[in-house]
C-alpha positions in Angstrom: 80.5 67.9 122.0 82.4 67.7 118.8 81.1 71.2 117.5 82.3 73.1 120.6 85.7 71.2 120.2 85.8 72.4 116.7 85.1 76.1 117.6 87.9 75.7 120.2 90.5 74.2 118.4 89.7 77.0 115.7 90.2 79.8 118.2 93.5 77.9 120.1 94.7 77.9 116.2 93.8 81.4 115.3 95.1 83.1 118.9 95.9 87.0 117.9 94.4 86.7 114.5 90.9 85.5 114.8 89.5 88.8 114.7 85.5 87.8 115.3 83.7 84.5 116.0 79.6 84.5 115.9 77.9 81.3 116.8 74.8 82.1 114.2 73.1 79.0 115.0 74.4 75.8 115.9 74.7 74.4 112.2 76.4 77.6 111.3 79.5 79.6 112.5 81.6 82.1 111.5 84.9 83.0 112.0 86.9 86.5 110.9 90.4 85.7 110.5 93.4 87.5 108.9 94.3 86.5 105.8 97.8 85.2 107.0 96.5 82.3 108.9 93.8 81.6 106.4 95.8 78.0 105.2 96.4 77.0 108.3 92.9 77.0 109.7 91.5 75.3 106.3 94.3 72.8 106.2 92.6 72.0 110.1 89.1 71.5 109.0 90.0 69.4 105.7 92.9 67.1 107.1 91.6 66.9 110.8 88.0 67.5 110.6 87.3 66.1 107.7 85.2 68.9 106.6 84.1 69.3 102.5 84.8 72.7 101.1 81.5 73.7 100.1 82.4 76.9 98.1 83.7 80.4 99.0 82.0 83.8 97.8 83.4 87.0 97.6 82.4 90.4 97.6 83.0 93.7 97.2 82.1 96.6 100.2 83.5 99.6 98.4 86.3 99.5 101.2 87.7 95.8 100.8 86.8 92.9 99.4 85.5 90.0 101.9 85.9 86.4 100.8 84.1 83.5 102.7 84.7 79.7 102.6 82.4 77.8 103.4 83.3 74.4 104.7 80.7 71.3 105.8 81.4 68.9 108.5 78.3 66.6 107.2 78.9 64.2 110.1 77.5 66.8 112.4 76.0 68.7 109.9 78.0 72.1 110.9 78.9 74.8 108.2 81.9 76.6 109.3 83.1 79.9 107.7 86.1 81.5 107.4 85.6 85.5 106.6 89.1 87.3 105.2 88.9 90.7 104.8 91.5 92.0 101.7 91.4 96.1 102.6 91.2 98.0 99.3 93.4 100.5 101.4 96.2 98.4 101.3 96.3 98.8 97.5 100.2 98.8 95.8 99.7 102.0 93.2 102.6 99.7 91.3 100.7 96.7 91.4 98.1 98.1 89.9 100.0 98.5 86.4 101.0 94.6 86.3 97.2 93.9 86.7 96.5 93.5 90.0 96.2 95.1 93.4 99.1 93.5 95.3 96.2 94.2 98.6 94.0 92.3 97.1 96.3 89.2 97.4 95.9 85.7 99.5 97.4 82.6 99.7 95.4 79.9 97.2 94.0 77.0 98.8 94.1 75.5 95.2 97.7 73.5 96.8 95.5 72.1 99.8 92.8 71.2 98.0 91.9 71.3 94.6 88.7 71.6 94.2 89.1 75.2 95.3 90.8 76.1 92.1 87.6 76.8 89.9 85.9 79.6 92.7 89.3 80.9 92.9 89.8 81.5 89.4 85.6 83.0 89.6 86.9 85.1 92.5 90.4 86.8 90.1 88.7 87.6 87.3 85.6 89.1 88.8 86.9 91.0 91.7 90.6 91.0 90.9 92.0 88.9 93.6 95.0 87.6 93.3 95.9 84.0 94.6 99.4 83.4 95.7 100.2 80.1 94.5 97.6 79.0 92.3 98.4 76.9 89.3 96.3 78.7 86.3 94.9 82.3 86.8 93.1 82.2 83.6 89.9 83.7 82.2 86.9 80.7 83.5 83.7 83.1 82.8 85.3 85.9 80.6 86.7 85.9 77.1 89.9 86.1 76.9 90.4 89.3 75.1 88.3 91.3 78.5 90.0 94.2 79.5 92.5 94.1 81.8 92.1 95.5 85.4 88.2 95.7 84.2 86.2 93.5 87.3 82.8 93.2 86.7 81.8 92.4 90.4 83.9 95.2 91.9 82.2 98.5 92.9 85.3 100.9 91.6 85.8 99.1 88.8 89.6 100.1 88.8 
């Protein structure tokens, strides 16, 4: 009963912006969202769920740049998903000379939860997202003298 209450509550939250929900078996499901409700529906599975953020994974499809988190409600053993899709298309042409593409931006959930603030960190420096709100956007994997606007996990390589 609690999964299907979960998935419910997910898409009452989400309304217009859940853009996809698959039911992949039932430990795993996966919600498409837009980006803009992204903190909101995490902030829902931490606080009221109690769910553990596993990790999140991002990668690059030549068009945009997906992220997942991955979140565990162990008590039920569920892994929910939220996919965000950051279009390439949506690129700033400005942005791209302060060192970032301002369409590759997303709210961190580094304030929500810290133990977020590692992958995210991973996530800027090897695909060139840019977290709004995180505390420390520092190299984590690279040296510190890397190229800037280089991406070693991004297809284009901008």
């Amino acid at each position: 009963m609690k999964r299907e209450t979960i998935i419910e509550n997910i898409k009452v939250r989400s309304g217009k912006d859940l853009l996809e929900f698959t039911d992949k078996s039932k430990n795993r499901i996966y919600f498409t969202i837009n980006k803009t409700i992204l903190t909101q529906i995490a902030k829902y599975l931490f606080n009221e769920e109690k769910a553990r953020f596993s990790t999140a994974s991002g990668v690059d499809t030549r068009k945009a740049v997906e992220i997942l988190y991955h979140f565990s409600i162990d008590e039920i053993g569920l892994i929910v998903t939220l996919r965000v899709i950051l279009d390439k298309l949506d690129i700033d042409k400005d942005s791209l000379k302060a060192g970032f593409q301002k369409g590759l931006e997303i709210d961190s959930l580094t304030p929500l939860m810290k133990c977020a603030e590692w992958i995210e960190m991973e996530m800027h420096e090897m695909l060139g997202v840019n977290f709004k709100g995180h505390p420390n956007l520092k190299h984590l994997l690279l040296k510190d003298d890397w190229p800037e606007g280089n991406y070693p996990l991004r297809r284009d390589n901008i």
